[in-house]
Backbone bond lengths (Angstrom), bond angles and torsions (degrees), N, CA, C in turn:
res aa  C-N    CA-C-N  psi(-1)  N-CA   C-N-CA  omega(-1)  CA-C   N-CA-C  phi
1 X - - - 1.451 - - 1.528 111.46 -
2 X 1.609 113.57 -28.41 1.573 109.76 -167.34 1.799 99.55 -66.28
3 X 1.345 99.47 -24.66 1.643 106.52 -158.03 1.687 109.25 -80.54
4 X 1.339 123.41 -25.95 1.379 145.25 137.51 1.253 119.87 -31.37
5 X 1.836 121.05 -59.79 1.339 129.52 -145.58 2.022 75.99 -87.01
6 X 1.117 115.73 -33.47 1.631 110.84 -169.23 1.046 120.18 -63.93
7 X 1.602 101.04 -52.15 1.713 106.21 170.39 1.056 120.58 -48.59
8 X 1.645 126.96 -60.17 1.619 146.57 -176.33 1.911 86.98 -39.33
9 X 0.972 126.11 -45.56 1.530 131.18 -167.39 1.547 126.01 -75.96
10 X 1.462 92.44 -12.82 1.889 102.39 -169.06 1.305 89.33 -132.49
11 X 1.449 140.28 -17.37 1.346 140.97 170.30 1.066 113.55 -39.06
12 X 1.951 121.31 146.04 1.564 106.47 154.95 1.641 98.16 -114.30
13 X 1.090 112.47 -175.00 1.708 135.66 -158.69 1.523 92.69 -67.92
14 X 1.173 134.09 -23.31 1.319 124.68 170.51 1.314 141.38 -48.79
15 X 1.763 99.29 -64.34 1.547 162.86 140.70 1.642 88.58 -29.59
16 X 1.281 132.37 -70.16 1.330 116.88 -169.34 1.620 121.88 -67.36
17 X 1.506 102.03 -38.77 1.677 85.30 179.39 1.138 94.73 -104.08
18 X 1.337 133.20 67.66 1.697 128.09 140.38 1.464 98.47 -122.61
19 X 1.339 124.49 -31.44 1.490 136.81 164.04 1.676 96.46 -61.98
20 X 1.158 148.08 -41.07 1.221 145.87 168.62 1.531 119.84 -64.24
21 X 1.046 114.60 -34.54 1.571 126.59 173.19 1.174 121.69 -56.08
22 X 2.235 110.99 -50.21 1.014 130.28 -177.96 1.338 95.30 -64.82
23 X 1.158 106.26 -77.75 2.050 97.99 -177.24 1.189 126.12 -17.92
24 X 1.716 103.19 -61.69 1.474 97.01 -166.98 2.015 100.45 -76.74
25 X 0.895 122.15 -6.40 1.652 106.94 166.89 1.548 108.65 -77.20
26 X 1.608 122.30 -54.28 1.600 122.93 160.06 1.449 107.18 -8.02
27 X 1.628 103.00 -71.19 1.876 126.48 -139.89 2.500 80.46 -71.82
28 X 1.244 114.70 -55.03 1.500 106.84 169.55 1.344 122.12 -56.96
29 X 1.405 126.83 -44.34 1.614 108.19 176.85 1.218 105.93 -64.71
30 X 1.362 132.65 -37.45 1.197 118.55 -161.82 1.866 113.89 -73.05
31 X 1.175 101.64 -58.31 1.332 110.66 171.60 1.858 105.75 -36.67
32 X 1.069 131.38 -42.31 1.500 156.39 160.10 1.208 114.24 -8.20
33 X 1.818 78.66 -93.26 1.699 85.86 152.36 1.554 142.35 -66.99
34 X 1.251 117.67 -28.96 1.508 138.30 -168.22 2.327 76.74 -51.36
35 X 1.362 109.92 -67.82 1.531 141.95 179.83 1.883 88.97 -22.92
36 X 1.441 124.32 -75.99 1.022 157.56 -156.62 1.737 97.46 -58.16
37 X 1.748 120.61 -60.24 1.191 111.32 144.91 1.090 142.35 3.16
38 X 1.449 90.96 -80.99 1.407 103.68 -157.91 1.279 102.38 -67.42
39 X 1.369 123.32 -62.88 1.370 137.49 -174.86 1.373 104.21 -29.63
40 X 1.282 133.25 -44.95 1.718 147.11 -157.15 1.622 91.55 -84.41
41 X 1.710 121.14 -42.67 1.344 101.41 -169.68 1.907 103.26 -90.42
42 X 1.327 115.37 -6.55 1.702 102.33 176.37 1.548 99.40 -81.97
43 X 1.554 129.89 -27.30 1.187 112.73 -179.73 1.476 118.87 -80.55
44 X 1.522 121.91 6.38 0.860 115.78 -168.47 1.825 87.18 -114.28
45 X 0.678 116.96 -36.08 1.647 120.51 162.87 1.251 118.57 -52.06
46 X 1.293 109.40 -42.91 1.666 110.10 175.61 1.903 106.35 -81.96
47 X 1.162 100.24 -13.34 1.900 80.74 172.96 1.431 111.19 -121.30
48 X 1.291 112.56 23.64 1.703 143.32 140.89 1.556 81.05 89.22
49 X 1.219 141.42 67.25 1.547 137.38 179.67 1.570 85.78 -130.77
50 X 1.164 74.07 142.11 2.401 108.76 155.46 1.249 132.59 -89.42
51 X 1.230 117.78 148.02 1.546 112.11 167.61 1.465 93.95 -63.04
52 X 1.272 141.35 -67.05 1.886 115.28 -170.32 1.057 108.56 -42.60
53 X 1.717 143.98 -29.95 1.394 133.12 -161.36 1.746 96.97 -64.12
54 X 1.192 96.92 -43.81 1.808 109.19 -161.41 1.548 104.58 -58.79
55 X 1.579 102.72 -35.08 1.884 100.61 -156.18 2.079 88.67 -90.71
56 X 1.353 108.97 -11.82 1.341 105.65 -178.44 1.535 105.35 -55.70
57 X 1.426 122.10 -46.98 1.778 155.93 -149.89 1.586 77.44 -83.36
58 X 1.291 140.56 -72.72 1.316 132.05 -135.60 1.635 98.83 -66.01
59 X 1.177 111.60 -40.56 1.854 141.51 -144.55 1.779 98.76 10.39
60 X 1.387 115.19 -140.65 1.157 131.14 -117.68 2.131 84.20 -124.58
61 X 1.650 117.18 84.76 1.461 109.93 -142.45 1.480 97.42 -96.31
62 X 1.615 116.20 40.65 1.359 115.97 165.76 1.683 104.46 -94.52
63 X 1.425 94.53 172.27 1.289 103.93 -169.25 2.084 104.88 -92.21
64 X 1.008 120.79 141.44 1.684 121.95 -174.91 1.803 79.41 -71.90
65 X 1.017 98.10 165.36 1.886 120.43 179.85 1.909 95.76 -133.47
66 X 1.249 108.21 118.86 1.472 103.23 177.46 1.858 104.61 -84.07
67 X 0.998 91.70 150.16 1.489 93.95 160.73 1.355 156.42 -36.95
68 X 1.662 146.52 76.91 1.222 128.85 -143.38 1.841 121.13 -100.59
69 X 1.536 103.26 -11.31 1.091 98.20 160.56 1.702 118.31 -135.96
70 X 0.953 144.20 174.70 1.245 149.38 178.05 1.502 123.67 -124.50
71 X 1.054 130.11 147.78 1.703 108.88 160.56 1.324 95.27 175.25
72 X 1.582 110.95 134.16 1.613 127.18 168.42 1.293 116.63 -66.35
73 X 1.484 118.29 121.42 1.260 130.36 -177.43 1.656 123.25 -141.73
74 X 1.253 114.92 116.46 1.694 114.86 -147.46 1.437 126.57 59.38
75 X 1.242 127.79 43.50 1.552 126.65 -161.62 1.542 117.32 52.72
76 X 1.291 109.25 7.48 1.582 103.79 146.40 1.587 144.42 -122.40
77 X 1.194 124.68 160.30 1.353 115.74 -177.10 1.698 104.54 -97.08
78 X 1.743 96.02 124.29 1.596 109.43 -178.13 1.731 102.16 -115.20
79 X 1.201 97.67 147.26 1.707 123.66 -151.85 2.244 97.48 -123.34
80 X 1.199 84.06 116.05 1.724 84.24 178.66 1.626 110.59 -134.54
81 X 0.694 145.56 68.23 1.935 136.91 143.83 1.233 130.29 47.61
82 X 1.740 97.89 -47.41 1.420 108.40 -157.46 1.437 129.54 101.24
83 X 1.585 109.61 -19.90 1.055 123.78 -147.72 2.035 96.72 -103.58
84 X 1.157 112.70 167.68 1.537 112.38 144.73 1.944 82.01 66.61
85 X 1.344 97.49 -169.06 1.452 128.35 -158.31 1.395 90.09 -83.66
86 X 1.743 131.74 153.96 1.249 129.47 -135.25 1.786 84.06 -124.56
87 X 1.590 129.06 126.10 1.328 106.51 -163.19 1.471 104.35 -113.14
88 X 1.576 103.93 155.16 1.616 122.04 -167.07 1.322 100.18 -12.82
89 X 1.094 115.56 -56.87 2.068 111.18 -164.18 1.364 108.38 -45.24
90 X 1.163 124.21 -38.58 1.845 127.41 -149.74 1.442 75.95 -109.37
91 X 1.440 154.16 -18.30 1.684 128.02 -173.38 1.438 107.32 -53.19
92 X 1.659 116.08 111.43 1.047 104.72 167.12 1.663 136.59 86.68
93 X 1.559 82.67 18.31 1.727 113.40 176.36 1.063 109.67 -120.11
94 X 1.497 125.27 131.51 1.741 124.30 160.67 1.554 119.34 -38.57
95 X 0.956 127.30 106.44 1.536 133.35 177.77 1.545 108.40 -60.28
96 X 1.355 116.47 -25.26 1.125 103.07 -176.73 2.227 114.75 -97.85
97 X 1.444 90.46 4.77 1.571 83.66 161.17 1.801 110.51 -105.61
98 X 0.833 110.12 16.02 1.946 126.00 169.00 1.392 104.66 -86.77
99 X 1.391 124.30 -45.56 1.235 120.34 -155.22 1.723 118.51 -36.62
100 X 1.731 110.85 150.95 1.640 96.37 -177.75 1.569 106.32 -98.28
């Protein structure tokens, strides 16, 4: 606000109603949208849905990567991609006797 109250003070009549213009377009989009809101949350009220229902639908929009090699290591079976940094199990194993 101080940075406002300064300008309004060193402004000339020009400077103010184009600084007035911007506002009052600001003070309409916003209200716009504020409008736009609402509308989105009564229709979502009227077809008895949630914002979690919505973010359930969006989820997580990477793709799964299946597995490309396999191999038992300490009595377990470890699962790698291919992808990313190559982990302890596969240091130093033929990749191509892993394959799935």
């Amino acid at each position: 606000m101080k940075e406002i109250r300064s300008f309004i003070k060193t402004a000339s009549l020009s400077e103010l109603e184009k600084a007035q213009t911007l506002i009052n377009d600001a003070l309409v989009k916003f209200t716009e949208q504020q409008q736009a809101k609402q509308e989105v949350l009564d229709l979502l009220k009227e077809k008895g849905l949630t914002l979690e229902d919505l973010q359930d639908i969006a989820g997580d929009k990477r793709t799964k990567v299946l597995p490309k090699y396999r191999i038992e290591h300490e009595g377990k079976v470890v699962e790698w991609t291919g992808r990313g940094k190559r982990p302890k199990a596969f240091q130093g194993v033929d990749l191509t006797t892993c394959l799935v």
